[in-house]
C-alpha positions in Angstrom: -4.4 10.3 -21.4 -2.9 12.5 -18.6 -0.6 9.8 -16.0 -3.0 10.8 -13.1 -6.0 8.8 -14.7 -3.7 6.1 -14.9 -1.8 6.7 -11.2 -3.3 8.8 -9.3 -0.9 10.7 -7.1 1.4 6.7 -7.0 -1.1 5.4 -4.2 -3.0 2.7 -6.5 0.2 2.0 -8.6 3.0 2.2 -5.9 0.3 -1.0 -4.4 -0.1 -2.7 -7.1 3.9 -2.6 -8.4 4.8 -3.4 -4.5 2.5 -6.4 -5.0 3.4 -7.7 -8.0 7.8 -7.3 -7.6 7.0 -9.4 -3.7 5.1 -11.9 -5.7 7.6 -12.2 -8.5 10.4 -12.5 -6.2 9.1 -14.4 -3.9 6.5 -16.8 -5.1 8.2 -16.9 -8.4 11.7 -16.6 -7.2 12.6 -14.3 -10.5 15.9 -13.2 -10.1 15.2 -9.9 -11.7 12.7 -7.7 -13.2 12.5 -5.0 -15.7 10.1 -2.2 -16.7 10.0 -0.6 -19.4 9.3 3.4 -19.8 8.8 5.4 -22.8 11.2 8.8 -22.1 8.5 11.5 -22.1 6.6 9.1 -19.5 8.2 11.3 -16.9 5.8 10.8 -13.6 5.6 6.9 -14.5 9.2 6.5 -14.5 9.7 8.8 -11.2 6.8 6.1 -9.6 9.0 3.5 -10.6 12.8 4.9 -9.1 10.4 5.5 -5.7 9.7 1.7 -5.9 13.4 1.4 -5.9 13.5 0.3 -9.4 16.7 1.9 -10.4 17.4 3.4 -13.8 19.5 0.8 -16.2 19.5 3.6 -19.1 17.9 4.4 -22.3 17.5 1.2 -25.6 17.4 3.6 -28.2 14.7 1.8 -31.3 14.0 -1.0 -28.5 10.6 -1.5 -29.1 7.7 -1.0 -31.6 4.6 0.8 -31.0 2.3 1.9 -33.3 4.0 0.7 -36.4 7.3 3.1 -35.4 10.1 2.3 -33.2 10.5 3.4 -29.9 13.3 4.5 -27.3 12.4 3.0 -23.6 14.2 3.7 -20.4 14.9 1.1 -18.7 14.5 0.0 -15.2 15.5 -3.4 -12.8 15.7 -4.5 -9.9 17.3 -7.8 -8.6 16.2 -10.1 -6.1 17.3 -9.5 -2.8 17.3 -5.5 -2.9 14.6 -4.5 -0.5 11.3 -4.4 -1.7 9.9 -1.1 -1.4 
């Protein structure tokens, strides 16, 4: 499925990932969240560094999908950096 389906041009997503780190860090006072991107996930991953969601760097075999395991970028971002 192409990533615009799933975020068109960040509007919906950038919302909804806004949403969610506030309510996590503030409602829920987690100190610090992480997402998760497969590496050819390109335009999801680019979303994410707009959101200020810095990249942490690539677990290589971190995680398994579809009976095989999978590299994943990963990306964090503590409470207290600005929410954006």
């Amino acid at each position: 499925m192409p990533n615009s389906l799933i975020m068109p041009r960040f509007g919906c997503g950038g919302c909804t990932l806004r949403g969610w780190a506030g309510w996590a860090f503030t409602d829920l006072k987690i100190p610090r969240l992480e997402l998760y991107v497969e590496p050819w996930n390109t335009s999801v991953a680019a979303h994410c560094r707009q959101r200020r969601f810095p990249s942490r760097g690539l677990l290589r075999s971190w995680q398994e999908l579809g009976g095989e395991r999978k590299d994943m970028h990963m990306l964090a971002k503590l409470r207290g950096a600005e929410l954006g």
